[in-house]
C-alpha positions as CSV (number, residue, x, y, z in Angstrom):
1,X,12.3,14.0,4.9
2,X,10.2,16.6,3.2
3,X,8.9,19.5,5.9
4,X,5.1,20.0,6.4
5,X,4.4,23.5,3.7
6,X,1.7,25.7,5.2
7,X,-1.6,25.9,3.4
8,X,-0.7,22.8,1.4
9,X,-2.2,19.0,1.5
10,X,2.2,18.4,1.8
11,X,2.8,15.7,3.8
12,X,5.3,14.2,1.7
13,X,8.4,11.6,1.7
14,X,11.8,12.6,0.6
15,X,15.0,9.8,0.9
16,X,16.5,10.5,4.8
17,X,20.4,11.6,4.0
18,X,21.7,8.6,3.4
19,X,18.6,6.3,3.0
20,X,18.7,6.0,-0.7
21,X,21.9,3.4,-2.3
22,X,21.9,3.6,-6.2
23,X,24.2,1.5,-8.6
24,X,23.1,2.0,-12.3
25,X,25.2,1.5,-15.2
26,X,24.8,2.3,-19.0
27,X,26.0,-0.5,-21.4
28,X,24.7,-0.8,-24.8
29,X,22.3,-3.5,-25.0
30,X,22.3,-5.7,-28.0
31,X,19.2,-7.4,-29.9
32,X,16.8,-5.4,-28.1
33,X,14.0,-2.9,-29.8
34,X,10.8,-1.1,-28.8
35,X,8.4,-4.5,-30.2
36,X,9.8,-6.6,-27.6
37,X,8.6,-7.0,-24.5
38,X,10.2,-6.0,-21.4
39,X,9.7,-8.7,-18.9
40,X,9.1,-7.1,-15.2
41,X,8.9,-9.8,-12.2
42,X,6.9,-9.3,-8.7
43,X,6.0,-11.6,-6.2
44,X,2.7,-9.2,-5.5
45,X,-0.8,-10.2,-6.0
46,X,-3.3,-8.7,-8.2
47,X,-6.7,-10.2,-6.1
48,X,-9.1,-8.1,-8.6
49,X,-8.8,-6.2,-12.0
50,X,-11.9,-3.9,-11.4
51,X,-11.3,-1.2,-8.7
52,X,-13.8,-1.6,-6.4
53,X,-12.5,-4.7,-5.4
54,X,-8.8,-3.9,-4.4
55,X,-7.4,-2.5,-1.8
56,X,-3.7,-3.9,-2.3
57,X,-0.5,-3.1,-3.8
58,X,0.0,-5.8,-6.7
59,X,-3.5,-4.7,-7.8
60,X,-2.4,-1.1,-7.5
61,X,0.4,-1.2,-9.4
62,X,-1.4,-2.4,-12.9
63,X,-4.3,-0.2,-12.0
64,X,-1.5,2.6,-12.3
65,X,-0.8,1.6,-15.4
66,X,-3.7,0.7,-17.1
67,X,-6.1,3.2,-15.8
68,X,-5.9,6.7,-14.6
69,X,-7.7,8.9,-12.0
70,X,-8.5,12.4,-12.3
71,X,-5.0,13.6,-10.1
72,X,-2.0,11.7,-9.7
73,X,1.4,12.0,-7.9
74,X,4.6,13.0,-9.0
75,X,8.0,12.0,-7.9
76,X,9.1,14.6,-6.0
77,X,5.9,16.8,-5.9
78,X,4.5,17.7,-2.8
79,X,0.7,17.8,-3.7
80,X,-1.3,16.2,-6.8
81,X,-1.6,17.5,-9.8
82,X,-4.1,16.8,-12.6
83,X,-4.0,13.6,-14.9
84,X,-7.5,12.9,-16.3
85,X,-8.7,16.1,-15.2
86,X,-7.8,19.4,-16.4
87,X,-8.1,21.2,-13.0
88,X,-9.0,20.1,-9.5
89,X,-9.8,22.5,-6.4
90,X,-11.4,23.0,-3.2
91,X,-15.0,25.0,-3.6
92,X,-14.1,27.6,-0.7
93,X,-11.8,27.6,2.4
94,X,-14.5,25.1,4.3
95,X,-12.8,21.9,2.8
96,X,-16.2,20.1,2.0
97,X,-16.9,20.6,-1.1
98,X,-14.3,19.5,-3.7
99,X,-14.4,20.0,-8.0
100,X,-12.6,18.9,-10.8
101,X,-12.7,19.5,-15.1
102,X,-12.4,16.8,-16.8
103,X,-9.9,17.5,-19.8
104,X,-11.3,17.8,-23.0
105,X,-9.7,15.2,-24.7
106,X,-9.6,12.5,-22.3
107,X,-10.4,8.7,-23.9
108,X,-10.9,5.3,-22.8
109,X,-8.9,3.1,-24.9
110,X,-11.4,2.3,-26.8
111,X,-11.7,5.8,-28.3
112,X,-14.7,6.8,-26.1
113,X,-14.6,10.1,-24.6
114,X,-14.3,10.3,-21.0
115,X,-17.5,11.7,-19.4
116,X,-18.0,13.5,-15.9
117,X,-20.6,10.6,-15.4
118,X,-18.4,7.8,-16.0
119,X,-16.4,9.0,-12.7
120,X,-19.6,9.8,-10.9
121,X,-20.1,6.1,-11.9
122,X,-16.7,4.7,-11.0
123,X,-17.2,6.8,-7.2
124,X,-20.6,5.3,-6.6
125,X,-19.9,1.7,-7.2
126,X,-17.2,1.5,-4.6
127,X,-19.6,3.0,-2.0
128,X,-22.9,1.0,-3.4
129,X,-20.4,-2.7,-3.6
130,X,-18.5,-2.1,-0.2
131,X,-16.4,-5.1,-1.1
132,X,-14.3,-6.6,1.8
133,X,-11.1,-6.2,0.2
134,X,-12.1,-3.3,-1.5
135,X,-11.1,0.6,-0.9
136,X,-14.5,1.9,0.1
137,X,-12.8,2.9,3.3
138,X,-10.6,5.3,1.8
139,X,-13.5,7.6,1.0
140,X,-15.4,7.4,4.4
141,X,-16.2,11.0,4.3
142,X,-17.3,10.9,0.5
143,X,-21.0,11.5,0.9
144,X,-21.9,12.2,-2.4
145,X,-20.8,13.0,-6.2
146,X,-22.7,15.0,-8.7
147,X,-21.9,15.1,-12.7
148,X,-22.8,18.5,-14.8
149,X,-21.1,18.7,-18.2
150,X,-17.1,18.0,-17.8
151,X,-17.4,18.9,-13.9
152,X,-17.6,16.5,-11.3
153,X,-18.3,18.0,-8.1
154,X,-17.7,16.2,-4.7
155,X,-19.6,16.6,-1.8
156,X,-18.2,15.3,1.8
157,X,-19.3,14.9,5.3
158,X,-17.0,16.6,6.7
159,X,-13.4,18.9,6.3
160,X,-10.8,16.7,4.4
161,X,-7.9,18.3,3.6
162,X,-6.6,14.6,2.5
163,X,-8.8,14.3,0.0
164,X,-7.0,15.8,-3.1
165,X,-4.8,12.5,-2.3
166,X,-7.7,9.7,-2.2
167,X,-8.8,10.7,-5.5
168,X,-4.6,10.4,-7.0
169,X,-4.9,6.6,-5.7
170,X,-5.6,3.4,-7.3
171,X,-8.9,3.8,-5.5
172,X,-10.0,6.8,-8.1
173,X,-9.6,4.4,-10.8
174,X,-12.1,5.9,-13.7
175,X,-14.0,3.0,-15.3
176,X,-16.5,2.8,-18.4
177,X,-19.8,2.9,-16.7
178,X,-21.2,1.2,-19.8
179,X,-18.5,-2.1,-19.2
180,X,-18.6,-2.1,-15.3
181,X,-21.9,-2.5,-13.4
182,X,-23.3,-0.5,-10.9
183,X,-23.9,-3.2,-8.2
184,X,-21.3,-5.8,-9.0
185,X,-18.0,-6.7,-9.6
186,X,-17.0,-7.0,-13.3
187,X,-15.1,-10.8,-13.4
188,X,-14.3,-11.1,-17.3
189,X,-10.5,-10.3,-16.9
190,X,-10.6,-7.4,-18.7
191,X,-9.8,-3.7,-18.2
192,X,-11.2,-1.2,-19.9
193,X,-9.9,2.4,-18.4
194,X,-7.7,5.1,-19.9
195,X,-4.2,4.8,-18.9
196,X,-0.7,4.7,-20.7
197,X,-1.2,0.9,-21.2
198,X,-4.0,-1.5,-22.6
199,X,-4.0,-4.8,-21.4
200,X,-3.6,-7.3,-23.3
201,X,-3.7,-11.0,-22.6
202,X,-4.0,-11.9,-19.0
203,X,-3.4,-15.2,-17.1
204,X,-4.2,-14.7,-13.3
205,X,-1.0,-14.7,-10.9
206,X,0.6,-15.8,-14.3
207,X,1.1,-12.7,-16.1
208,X,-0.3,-9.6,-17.7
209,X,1.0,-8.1,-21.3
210,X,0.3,-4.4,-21.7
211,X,0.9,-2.7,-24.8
212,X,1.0,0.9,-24.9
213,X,-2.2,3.2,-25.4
214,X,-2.0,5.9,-28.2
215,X,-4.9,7.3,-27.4
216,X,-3.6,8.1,-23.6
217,X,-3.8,12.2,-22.7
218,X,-2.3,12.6,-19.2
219,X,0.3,13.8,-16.7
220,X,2.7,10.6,-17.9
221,X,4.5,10.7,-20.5
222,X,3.4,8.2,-23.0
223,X,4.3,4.5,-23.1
224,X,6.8,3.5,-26.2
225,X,7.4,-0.3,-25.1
226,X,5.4,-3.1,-24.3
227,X,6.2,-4.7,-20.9
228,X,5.0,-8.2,-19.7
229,X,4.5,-8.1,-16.5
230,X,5.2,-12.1,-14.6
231,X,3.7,-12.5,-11.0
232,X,5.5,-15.3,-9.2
233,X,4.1,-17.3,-6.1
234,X,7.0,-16.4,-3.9
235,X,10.2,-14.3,-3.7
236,X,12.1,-17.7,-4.4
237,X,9.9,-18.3,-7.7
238,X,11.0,-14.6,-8.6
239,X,14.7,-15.1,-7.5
240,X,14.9,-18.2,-10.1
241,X,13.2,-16.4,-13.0
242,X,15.7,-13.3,-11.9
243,X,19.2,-15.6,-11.9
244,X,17.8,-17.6,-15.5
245,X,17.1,-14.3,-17.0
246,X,13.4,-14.4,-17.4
247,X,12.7,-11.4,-16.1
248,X,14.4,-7.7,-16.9
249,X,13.5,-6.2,-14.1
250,X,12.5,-7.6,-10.5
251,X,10.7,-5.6,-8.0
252,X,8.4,-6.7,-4.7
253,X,10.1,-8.3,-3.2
254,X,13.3,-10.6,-3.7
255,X,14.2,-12.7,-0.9
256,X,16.1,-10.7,1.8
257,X,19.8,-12.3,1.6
258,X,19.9,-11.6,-1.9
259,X,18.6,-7.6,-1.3
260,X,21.5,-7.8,1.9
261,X,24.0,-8.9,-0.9
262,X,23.0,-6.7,-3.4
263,X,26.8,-4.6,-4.1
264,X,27.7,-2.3,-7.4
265,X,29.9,-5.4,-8.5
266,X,27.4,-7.7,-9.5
267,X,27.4,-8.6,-13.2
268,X,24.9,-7.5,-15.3
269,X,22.9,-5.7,-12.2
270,X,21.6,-2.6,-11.4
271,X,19.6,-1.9,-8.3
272,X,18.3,1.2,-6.6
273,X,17.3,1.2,-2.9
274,X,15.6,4.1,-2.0
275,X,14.2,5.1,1.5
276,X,10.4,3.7,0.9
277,X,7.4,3.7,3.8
278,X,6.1,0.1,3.9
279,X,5.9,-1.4,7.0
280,X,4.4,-4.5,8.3
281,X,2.0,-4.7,11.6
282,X,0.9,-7.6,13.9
283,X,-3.0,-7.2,13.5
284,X,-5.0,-8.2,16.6
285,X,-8.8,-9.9,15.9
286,X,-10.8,-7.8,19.0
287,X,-13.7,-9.9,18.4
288,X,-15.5,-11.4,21.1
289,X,-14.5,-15.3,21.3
290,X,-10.9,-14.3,19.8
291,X,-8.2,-14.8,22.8
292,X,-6.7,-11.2,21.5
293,X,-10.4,-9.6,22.6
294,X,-8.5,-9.1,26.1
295,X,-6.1,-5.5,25.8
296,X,-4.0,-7.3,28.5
297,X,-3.4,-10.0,25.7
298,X,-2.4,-7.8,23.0
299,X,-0.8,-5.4,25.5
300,X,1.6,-8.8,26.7
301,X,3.1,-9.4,22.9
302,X,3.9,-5.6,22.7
303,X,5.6,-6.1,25.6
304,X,7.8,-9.2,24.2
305,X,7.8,-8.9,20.5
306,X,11.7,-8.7,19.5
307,X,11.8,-6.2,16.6
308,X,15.5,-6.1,16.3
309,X,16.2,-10.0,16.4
310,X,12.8,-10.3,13.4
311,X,15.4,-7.2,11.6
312,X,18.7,-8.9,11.5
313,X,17.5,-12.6,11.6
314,X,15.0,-13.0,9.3
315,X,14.9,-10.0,7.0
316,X,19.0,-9.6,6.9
317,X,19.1,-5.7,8.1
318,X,16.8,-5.1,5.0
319,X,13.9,-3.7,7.5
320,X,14.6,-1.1,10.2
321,X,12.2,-2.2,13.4
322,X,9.0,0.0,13.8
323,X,7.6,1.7,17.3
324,X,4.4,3.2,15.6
325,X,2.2,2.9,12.8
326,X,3.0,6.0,10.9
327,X,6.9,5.4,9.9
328,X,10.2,7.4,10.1
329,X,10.2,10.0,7.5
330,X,6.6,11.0,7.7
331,X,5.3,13.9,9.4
332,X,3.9,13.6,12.6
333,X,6.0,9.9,13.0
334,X,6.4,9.3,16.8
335,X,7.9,6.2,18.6
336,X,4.9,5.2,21.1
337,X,6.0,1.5,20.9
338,X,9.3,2.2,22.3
339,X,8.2,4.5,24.8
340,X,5.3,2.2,26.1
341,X,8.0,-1.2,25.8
342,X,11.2,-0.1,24.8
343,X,13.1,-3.9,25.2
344,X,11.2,-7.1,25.0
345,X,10.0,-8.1,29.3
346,X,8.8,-11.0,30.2
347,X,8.1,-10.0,33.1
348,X,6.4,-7.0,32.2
349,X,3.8,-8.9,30.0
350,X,3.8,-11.6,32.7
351,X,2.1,-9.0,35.2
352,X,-0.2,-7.8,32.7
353,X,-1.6,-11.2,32.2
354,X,-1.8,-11.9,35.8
355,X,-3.5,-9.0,36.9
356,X,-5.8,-9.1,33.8
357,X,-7.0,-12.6,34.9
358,X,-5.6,-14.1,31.8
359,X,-4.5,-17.8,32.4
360,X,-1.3,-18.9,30.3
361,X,0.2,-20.0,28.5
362,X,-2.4,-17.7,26.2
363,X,-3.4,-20.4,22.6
364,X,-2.9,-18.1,19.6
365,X,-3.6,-18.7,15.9
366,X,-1.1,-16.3,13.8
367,X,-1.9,-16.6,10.4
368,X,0.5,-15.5,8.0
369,X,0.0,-15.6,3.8
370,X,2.6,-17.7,2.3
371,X,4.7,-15.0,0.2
372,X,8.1,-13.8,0.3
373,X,9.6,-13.6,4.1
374,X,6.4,-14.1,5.8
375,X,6.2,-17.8,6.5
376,X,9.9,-16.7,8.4
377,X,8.5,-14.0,10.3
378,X,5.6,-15.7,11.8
379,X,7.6,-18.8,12.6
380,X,10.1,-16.4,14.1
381,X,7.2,-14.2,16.2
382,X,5.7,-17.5,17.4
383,X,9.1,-19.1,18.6
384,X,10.0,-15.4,20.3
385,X,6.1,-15.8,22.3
386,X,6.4,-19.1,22.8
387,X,9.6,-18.9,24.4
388,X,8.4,-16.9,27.2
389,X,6.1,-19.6,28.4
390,X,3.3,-17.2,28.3
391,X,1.7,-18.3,25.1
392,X,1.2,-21.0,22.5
393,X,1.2,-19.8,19.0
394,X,0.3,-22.2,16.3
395,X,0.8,-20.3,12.8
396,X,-1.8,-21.2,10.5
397,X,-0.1,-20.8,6.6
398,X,-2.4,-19.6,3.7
399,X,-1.2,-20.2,0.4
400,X,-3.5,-17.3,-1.7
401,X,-3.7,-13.9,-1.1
402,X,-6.8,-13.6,-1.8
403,X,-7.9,-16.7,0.4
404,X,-6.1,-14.9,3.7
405,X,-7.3,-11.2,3.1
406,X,-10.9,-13.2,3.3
407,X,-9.9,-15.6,6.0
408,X,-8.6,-12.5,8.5
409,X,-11.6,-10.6,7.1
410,X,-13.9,-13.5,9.0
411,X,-12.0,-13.9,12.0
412,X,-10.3,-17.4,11.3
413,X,-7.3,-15.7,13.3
414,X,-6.4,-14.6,16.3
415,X,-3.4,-12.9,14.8
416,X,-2.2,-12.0,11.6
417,X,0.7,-10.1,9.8
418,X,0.1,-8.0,6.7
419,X,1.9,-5.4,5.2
420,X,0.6,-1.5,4.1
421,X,2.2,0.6,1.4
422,X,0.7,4.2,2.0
423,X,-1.8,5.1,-0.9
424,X,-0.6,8.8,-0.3
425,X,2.2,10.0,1.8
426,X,0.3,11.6,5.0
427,X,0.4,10.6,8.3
428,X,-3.7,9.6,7.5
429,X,-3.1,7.1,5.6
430,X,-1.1,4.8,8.2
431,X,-4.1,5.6,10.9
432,X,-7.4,6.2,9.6
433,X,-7.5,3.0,7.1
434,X,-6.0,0.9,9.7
435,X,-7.3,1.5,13.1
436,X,-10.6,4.2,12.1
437,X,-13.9,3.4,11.5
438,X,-14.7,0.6,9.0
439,X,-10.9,-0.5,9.0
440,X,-9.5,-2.0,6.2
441,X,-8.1,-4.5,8.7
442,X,-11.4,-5.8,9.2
443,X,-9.9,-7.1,13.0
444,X,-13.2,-5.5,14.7
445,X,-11.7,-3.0,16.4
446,X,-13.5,0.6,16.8
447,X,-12.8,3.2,19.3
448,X,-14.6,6.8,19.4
449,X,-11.4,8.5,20.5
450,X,-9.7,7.4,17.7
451,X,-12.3,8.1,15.0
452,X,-13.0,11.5,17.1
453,X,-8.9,12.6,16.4
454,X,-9.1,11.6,12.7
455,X,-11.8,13.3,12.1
456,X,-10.0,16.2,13.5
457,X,-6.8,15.6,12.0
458,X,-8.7,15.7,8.5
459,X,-9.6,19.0,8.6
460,X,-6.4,20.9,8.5
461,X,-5.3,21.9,5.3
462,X,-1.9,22.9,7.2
463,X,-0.9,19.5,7.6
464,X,1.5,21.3,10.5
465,X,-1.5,22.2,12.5
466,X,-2.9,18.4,13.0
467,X,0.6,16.8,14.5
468,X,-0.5,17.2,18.1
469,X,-3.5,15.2,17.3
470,X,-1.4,12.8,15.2
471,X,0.8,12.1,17.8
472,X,-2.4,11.3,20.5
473,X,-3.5,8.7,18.0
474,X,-0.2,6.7,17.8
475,X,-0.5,6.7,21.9
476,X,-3.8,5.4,21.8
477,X,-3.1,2.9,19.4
478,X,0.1,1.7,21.7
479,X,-2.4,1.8,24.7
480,X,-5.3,-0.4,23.2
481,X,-2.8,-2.1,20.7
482,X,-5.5,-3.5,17.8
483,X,-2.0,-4.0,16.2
484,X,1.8,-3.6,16.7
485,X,4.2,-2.0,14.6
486,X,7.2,-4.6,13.7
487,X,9.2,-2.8,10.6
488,X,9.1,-0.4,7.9
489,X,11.7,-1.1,4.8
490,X,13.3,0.4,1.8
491,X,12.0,-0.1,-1.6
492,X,14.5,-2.0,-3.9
493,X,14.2,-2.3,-7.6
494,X,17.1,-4.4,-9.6
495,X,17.3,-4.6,-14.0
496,X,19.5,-5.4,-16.4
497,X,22.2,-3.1,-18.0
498,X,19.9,-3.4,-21.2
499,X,17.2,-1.3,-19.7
500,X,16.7,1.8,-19.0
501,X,13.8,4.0,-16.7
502,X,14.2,1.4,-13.8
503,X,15.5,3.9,-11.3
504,X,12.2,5.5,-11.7
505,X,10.0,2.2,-11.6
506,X,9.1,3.0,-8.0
507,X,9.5,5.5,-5.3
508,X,8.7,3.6,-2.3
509,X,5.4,5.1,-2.8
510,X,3.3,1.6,-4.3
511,X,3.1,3.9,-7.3
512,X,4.5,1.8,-10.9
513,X,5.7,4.2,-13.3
514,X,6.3,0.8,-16.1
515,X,6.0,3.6,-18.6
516,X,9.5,5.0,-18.2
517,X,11.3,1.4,-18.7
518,X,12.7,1.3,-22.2
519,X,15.6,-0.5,-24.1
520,X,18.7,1.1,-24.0
């Protein structure tokens, strides 16, 4: 894994020796040119096209594509570097104040020039809006942006040496202010930014064609084929379209036997499976009224969740169980999980309900969205807990993904599983959007210990310097347990010989790099 660099926002992933598996093959491809569409499948969700209203990785991924931010992320680099601006930089040592020129010849697709007001614009809304399942969290210490010619100057709260990485996200999408309101959502389906693709038609969870821009300027190099991109309901729906060759390239997620059978001798397949972050957590609703509003509740399922049995059983040794929220390979990772529980005791949780007060067995409402492995899982977790005779779990199933992120937003659960993909690789990201002030989660928890450590942890622009502090949040969070850890996994992307640019596709990052796909 990369090292922490002094003086440097570097908190970066590398592959662990032995963490990335690669087959690719080069075979002429025959019928193929640079008009036709290369068809890429997902089983992700895109729950909004405007920015301010996503905060998840389907949505992510096109915004990637089809708009750009003033920095991005490289493969490989260790800190951003500039896309939509020309230069970006900390005013002084204090960390505060940040600034950025835009480049001169930056365009929305339309062929309007890029304006330091249109970002001040696209900044604003996401604060003003403060949509649910939006990323407003991300820029909690955001206070302010001011717009003077091509600079854009932000002003924060406080020391955030992370913050060169929230504006490289999905988050820092730039949008026309004169097509996207100030107040409100824009719901016409249609995106106007500046990135290396225009979309075209778009048919909700159906499918989104993208053509490429010519008018993009950026840190990518430019698109030269269109790609279609095909969102299916489920990993099954994207295995069939996969084995009747409807899809090129498949990626998030395929079921986990085929991913555990995945060998260099398959015909006409090449997969890469490189050593990505995601991880999945048990979220706990604290709320008053929710039977997980008691520690010694949540405390009792850390006790007897059964990482290793969810691991080999239900995801086929395609997920490596998890003992904290920040995962192996990032700086500052730690194993508090283990340390607090390290094998599943009944008896253990047992005594914590009993001395607690708790009667059991403990009711418990797990809801779980209906994609990929996750109706599995829960119906795994709630066998494992109900086994132990000290709860009853009933797992409540949501079909959209846009229906559960608002359902576990209101509290209809007591439990829920959902899955994080960092939006930049520092030990922040898995901490202050999940358990800090105005989670993402939306669970109701709040502690000013934690918030207290992340401010702290923010203000170190040696990343080095802030691991103690790190490490004290991952033990608080296994002490008041808002969530558990269950697994982190690697990121797999499979293609046909007749493409090309799919080992680049993804880098376990949530970042979709669809403009390096070509024909061969």
């Amino acid at each position: 894994m990369r090292s922490v660099r002094s003086k440097v926002i570097a908190a970066v992933l590398v592959l662990a020796a032995g963490g990335g598996v690669a087959a690719w093959q080069l075979l002429p491809a025959e019928g193929n040119g640079r008009g036709t569409a290369i068809r890429v499948g997902t089983s992700d969700v895109v729950s909004d096209l405007d920015p301010a209203g996503a905060y998840d990785a389907g949505s992510w991924a096109l915004f990637g594509n089809v708009y750009q931010s003033l920095l991005t992320v490289k493969p490989g680099s260790e800190a951003p570097v500039p896309d939509a601006a020309s230069a970006c930089r900390f005013i002084s040592g204090k960390l505060t104040t940040y600034q950025c020129e835009l480049r001169p010849d930056a365009k929305f697709s339309s062929g309007r020039a890029i304006t330091a007001e249109d970002v001040k614009h696209s900044f604003d809304r996401i604060k003003k809006i403060n949509s649910e399942q939006g990323p407003a969290p991300l820029f909690n210490t955001l206070e302010s942006v001011k717009a003077e010619g091509r600079t854009v100057t932000f002003n924060l709260s406080g020391r955030d040496a992370t913050f060169p990485f929230k504006i490289a996200t999905g988050a820092a999408s730039i949008v026309d202010r004169e097509k996207y309101p100030a107040g409100a959502l824009r719901h016409d389906g249609k995106v106007d930014g500046s990135g290396p693709y225009v979309l075209g038609a778009y048919k909700a969870g159906e499918s989104a064609e993208l053509k490429p821009n010519p008018t993009y300027t950026g840190q990518a190099k430019p698109a030269r084929t269109p790609v279609t991109v095909k969102y299916f309901g489920d990993s099954a729906g994207l295995d069939r379209a996969w084995r009747d060759h409807q899809v090129e390239v498949a990626h998030r997620d395929m079921p986990p036997e085929v991913l555990a059978a995945l060998n260099p001798g398959l015909e006409d397949t090449r997969y890469q499976a490189s050593g990505g972050t995601e991880t999945r957590n048990l979220v706990f609703n604290v709320r008053p009224g929710s039977t997980a509003a008691k520690p010694a509740v949540r405390q009792a399922v850390a006790a007897v969740l059964d990482r290793s049995q969810l691991a080999s059983e239900v995801h086929r040794g395609t997920v490596t169980p998890l003992y904290s929220l920040v995962p192996a390979g990032v700086a500052s990772h730690s194993t508090p999980f283990f340390d607090t529980w390290p094998a599943p005791n009944t008896a253990t949780a047992r005594k914590l309900l009993k001395a607690a007060g708790v009667a059991t067995p403990v009711p418990i409402s797990l809801g779980a969205n209906e994609r990929g492995a996750n109706l599995a899982e829960a119906a795994a977790i709630a066998k494992q807990l109900t086994a132990t005779g000290l709860f009853r779990v009933d797992v409540k199933a949501v079909a959209r993904w846009e229906d559960f992120q608002k359902q576990y937003a209101a509290g209809d659960f007591d439990a829920y599983t959902v899955g994080w993909i960092a939006d930049f690789p520092d030990a922040d990201n898995f901490l202050a959007p999940l358990v800090g002030a105005g989670s993402t989660m939306n669970n109701g928890f709040s502690d000013k210990a934690v918030d207290a450590l992340i401010t702290r942890t923010q203000a170190h622009s040696d990343r080095g310097e802030a691991a103690d502090d790190f490490r004290a949040l991952q033990r608080i969070v296994a002490q008041q347990v808002p969530m558990v850890p269950i697994w982190q996994k690697k990121d797999y992307v499979m293609s046909r010989e007749a493409v090309t640019g799919a080992q680049y596709l993804s880098d376990g990052t949530g970042v979709w790099r669809l403009w390096d796909l070509d024909w061969l």
